[in-house]
PAVEXRO-685938 format. One line per field, with one value per residue (C-alpha): residue number from 0; x, y, z. Coordinates in Angstrom, 3 decimals. Example, Ala and Ser with C-alpha at 12.3 -4.5 7.8 and 13.67 -1.06 7.14 Angstrom:
BEGIN
num <- (0:1)
c1 <- (12.300:13.670)
c2 <- (-4.500:-1.060)
c3 <- (7.800:7.140)
end
This chain:
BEGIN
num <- (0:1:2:3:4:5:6:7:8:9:10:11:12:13:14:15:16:17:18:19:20:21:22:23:24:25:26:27:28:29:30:31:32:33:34:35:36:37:38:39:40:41:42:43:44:45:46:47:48:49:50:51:52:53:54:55:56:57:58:59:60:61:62:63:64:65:66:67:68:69:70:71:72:73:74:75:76:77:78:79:80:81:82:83:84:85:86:87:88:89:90:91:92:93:94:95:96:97:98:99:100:101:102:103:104:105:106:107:108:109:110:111:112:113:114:115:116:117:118:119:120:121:122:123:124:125:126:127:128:129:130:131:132:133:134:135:136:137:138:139:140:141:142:143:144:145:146:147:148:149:150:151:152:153:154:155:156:157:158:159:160:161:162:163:164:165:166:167:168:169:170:171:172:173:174:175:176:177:178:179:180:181:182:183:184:185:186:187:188:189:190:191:192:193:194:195:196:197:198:199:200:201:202:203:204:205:206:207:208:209:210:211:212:213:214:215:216:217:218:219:220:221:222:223:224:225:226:227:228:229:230:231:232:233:234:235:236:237:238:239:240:241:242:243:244:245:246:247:248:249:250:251:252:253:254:255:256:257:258:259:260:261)
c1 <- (0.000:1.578:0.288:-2.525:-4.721:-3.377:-4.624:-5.765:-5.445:-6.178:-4.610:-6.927:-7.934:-8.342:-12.155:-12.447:-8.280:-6.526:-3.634:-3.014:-2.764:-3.351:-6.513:-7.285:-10.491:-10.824:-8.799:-8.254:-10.691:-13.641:-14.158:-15.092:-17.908:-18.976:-20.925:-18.894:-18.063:-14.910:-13.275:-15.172:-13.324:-9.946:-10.123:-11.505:-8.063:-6.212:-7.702:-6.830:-3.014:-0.718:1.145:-2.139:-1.886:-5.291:-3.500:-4.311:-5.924:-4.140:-2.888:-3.339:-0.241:-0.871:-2.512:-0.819:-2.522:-2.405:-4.577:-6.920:-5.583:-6.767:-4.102:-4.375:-2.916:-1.626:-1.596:-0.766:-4.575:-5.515:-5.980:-7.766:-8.147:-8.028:-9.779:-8.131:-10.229:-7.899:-10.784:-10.747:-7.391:-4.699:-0.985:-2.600:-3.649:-0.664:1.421:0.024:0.349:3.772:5.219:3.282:4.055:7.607:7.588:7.680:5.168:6.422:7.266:5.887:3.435:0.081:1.537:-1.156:-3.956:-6.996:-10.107:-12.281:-11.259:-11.600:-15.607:-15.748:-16.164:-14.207:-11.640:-8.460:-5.600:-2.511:0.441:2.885:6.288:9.242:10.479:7.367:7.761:5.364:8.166:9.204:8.407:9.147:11.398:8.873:6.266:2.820:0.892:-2.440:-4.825:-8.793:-10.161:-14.013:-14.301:-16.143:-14.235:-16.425:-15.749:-13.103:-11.898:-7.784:-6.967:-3.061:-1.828:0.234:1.810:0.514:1.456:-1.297:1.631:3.707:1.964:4.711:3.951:2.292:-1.763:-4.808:-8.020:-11.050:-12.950:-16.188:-18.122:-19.210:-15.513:-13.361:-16.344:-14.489:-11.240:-12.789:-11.316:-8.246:-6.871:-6.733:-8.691:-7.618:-9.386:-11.657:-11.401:-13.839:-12.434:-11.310:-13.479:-12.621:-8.787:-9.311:-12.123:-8.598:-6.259:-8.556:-8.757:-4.781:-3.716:-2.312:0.751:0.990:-2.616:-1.931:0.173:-1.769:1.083:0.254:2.165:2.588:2.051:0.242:2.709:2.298:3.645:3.397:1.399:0.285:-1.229:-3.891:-6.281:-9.805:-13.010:-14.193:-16.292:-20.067:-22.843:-24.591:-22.477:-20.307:-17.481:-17.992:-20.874:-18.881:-16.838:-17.155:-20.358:-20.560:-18.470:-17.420:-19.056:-18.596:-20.969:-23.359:-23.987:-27.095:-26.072:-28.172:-30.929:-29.869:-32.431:-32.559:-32.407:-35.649)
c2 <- (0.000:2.877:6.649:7.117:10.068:12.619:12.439:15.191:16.455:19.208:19.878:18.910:17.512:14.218:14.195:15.105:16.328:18.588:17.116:17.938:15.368:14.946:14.366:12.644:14.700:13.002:11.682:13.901:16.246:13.630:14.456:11.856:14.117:16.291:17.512:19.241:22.757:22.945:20.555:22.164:25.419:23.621:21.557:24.826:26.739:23.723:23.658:27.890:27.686:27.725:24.620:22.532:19.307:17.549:14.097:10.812:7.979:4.882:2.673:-0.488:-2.315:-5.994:-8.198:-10.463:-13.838:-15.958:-18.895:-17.496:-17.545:-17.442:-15.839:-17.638:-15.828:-18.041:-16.350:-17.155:-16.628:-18.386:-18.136:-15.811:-16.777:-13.679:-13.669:-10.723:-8.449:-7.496:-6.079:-3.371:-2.154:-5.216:-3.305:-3.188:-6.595:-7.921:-6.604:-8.174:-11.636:-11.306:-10.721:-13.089:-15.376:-14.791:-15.062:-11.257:-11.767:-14.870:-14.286:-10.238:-9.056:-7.018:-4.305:-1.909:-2.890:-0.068:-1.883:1.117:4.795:7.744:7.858:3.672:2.486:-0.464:0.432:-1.629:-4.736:-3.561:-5.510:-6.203:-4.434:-6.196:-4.045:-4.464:-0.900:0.997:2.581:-0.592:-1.375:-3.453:-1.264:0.535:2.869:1.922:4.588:5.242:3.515:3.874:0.820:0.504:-2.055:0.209:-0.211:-2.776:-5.211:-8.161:-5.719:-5.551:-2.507:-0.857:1.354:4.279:7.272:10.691:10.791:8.842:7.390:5.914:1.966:-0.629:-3.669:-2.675:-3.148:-3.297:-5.415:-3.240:-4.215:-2.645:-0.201:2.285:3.444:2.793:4.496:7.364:5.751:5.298:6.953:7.926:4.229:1.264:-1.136:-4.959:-7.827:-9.105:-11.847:-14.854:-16.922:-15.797:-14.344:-15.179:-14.991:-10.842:-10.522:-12.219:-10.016:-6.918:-7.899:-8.260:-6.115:-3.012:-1.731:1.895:3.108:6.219:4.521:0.846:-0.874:-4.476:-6.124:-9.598:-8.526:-11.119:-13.020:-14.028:-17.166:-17.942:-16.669:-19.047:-18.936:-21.729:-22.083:-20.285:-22.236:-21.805:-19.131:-20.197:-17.732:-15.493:-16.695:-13.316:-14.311:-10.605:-12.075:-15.088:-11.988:-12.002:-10.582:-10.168:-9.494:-12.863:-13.762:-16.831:-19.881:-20.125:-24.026:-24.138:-25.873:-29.290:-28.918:-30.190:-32.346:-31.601:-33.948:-34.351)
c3 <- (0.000:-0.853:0.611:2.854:4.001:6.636:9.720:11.014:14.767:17.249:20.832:23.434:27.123:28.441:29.566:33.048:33.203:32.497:30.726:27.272:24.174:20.769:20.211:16.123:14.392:10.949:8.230:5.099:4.729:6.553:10.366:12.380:13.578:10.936:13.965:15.918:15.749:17.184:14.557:11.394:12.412:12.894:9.649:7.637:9.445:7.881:4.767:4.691:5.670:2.835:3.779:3.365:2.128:1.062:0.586:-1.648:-1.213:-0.185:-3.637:-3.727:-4.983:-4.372:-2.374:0.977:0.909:4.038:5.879:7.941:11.686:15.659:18.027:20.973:24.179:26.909:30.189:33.641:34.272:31.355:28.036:25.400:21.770:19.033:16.084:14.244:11.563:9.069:7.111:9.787:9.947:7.487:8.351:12.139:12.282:10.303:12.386:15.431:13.853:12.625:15.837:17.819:15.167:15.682:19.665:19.915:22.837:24.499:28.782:28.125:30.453:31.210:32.533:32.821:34.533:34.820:35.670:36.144:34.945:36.950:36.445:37.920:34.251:33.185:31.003:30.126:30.343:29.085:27.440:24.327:25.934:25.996:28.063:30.734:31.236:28.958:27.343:24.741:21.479:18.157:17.551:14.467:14.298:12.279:10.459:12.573:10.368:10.221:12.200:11.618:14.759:17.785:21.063:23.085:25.396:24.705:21.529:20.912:19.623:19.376:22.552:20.889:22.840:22.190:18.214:15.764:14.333:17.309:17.641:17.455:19.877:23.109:22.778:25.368:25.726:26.207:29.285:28.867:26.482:28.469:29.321:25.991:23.726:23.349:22.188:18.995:15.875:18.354:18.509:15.936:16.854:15.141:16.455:19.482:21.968:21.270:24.106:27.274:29.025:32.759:32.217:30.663:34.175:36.448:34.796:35.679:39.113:39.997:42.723:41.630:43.207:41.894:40.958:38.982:36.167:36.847:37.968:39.246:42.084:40.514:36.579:34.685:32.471:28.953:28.630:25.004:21.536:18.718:15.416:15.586:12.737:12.305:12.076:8.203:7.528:6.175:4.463:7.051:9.648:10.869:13.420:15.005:16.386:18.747:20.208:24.152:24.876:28.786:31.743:33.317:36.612:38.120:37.736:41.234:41.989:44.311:47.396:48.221:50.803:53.663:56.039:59.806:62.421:64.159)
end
């Protein structure tokens, strides 16, 4: 693929902060809400400086071909199988497969763990750094690209630091809806969990050592990554639809009544 369409990007606040970041409002000259007034007047100041560069469409120059693949995620808590959606976001989820192909992953470790964000939403499981401390990479940077898979729960999606293009290796597991909706459009978003349920629920609920950065004391370890092979895909039958659904709770077994002595 050669080229692809600017990404365009205002300063900003993280909701409910104030600390500053780069916050994505559309790619090109298409806002990801044509809504809001605040980005209309940034993209129209854009679109007015000299230096303005409307961009190209990406080009197509060939196709990559490959058997359809699972990730499966072994983790000290268990694992969690991937089914990655290339049609979503290909270099992103390429990428991803490559290196856990390659053993990129193998004895890394969550080691972010937010459970709930400021406002007690769930929020996010953190991993992919060799380095285990949120500062390591591949050792590459991958061009932000458009995912059209929504945040929800069980979703993998690419942890970057504040520029769109800085996503290497490190990516999180979105725990919950109501608190990763508005990472949508701002991170690239891959692939969902379709197994795994209780081992993402036990990695939220490690004990966290340093709560600001979501440190855990004992981080969850990822022991290994494999490619395993993806059931077939059959007419009307969309695999989006086997992604994790609800938060894991654990199975109540009714007790047996008991009889009293007389």
């Amino acid at each position: 693929m050669i080229g692809r369409t600017p990404v365009r990007t205002t300063r900003d606040y993280r909701p409910g902060t104030t600390d500053p970041y780069t916050r994505i409002i559309g790619f090109g000259e298409e806002l990801l809400d044509p809504d809001d007034v605040s980005d209309v007047a940034v993209l129209e100041r854009a679109k007015a400086a000299p230096d303005w560069d409307p961009g190209e469409p990406p080009v197509l120059t060939g196709f990559r071909i490959f058997p359809d693949r699972d990730v499966l995620v072994d983790t000290t808590l268990g694992p969690i199988r991937v089914a990655l959606a290339p049609e979503a976001a290909p270099n992103t989820a390429w990428n991803f497969r490559h290196l856990a192909e390659n053993g990129f992953y193998d004895d890394t470790t969550f080691h972010r763990v937010v459970h709930f964000d400021r406002t007690g939403r769930r929020f996010v499981i953190q991993g992919g750094d060799p380095s285990g401390t949120g500062n390591g990479s591949a050792g590459w940077d991958l061009p932000m690209e458009r995912s059209t898979l929504q945040h929800d729960l069980g979703v993998i999606s690419m942890a970057r630091a504040d520029h769109p293009d800085s996503a290497g290796s490190q990516f999180f597991f979105c725990l919950g809806r109501e608190g990763t909706a508005r990472l949508d459009g701002q991170y690239c978003a891959f692939g969902y969990a379709v197994e795994g349920d209780k081992a993402i629920a036990d990695i939220a609920d490690v004990e966290i050592d340093d709560v600001a950065a979501g440190r855990p004391t004992e981080p969850p370890v990822i022991t290994r990554m494999t490619l395993v092979p993806a059931p077939p895909q059959t007419p009307g039958d969309d695999r989006a639809d086997r992604r994790i659904q609800s938060w894991w709770t654990p199975e109540v077994v009714d007790e047996p009544e008991t009889r009293q002595p007389r």
